[in-house]
N, C-alpha and C positions, 0 to 999 in steps of 0.2 A: 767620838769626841766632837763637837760642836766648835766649829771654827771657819776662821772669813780666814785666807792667806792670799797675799799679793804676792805678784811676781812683776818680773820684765823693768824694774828699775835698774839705775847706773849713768856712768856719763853720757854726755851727748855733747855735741858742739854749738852753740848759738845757732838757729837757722833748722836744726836737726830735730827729729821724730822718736819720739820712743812710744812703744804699748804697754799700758799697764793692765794686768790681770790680776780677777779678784773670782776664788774660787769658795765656796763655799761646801763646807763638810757635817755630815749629818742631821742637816736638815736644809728645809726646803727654801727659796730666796723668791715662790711664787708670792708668800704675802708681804711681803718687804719692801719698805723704800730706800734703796741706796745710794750712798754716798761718798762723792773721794774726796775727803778734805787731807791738807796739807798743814805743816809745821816748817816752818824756817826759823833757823837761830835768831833768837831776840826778838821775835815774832809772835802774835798770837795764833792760833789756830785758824784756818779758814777754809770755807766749806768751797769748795771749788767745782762740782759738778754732782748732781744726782738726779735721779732717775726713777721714777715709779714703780710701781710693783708689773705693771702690763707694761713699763716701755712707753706709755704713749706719753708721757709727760717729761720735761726734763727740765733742768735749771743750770746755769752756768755763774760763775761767778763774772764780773765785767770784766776784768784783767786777761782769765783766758777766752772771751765770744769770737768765733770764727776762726779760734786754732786749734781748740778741744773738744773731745766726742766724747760724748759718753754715751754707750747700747749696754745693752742685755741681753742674754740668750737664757731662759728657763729652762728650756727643755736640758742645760749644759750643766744649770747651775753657778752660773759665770757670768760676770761682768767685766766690762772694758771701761778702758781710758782710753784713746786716740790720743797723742799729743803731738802738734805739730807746728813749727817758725818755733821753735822752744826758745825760749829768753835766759838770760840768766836770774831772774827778779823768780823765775818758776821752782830754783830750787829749794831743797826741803824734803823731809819722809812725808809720804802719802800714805795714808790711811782709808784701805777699806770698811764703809762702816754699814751696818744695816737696821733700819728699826720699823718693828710692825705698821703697815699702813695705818691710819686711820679712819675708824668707821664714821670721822663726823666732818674731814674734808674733804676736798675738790680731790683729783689727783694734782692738778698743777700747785692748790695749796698747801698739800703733801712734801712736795717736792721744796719747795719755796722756803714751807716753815726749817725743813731739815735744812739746807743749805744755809741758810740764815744765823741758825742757831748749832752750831758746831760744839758750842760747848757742853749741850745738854746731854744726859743719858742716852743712852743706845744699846739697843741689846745684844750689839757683836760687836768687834771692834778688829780688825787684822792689824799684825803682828809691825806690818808700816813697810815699808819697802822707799830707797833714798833716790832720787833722783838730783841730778849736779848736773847745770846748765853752763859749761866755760870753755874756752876756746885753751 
């Protein structure tokens, strides 16, 4: 079965750290650009952090720069979220998402357009995993 599943969401306290994992089943996430975008109530969707197919590019959204990480490990098949100073404006299901690189840009444009565009198609999509940022 072909599938992105997250893990490692739940509470946190203003100030506090959680990991998010995005595992990836029956196929491979070496040609892939991925992406954690989020959903909060009454909110539209936004692409919060993603990552290229090598890793070497990444994108963040402006809200989380300098609190959130996003790696890759291919040889694992897995991807991270780092999150850390967590706000309560952060919470929301996260969504793991992955879509074929592109053979016609950059990597940092790869990254860039997907972040960007949260709403578009994508060829995986995990299951969401909730995170809840309150004291």
């Amino acid at each position: 079965q072909l599938q992105l599943v997250e893990s490692g969401g739940g509470l946190a306290q203003p100030g506090g750290s959680l990991r998010l994992s995005c595992a990836a089943s029956g196929f491979t996430l070496d040609y892939y650009v991925i992406g954690w975008f989020r959903q909060a109530p009454g909110k539209e969707r936004e692409g919060v952090s993603c990552i290229s197919s090598s890793g070497g590019s990444t994108n963040y959204a402006d809200s989380v720069k300098g609190r959130f990480t996003i790696s890759r490990d291919n040889a694992k098949n897995m991807v991270y979220l780092q999150m850390n100073s967590l706000k309560p404006e952060d919470t929301g299901v996260y969504y793991c998402v992955a879509g074929l690189r592109s053979p016609l840009l950059s990597e940092i444009s790869d990254v860039q357009a997907m972040c960007n565009f949260p709403q578009a198609k994508y060829d995986y999509w995990g299951q969401g995993t909730q995170v809840t940022v309150s004291s």
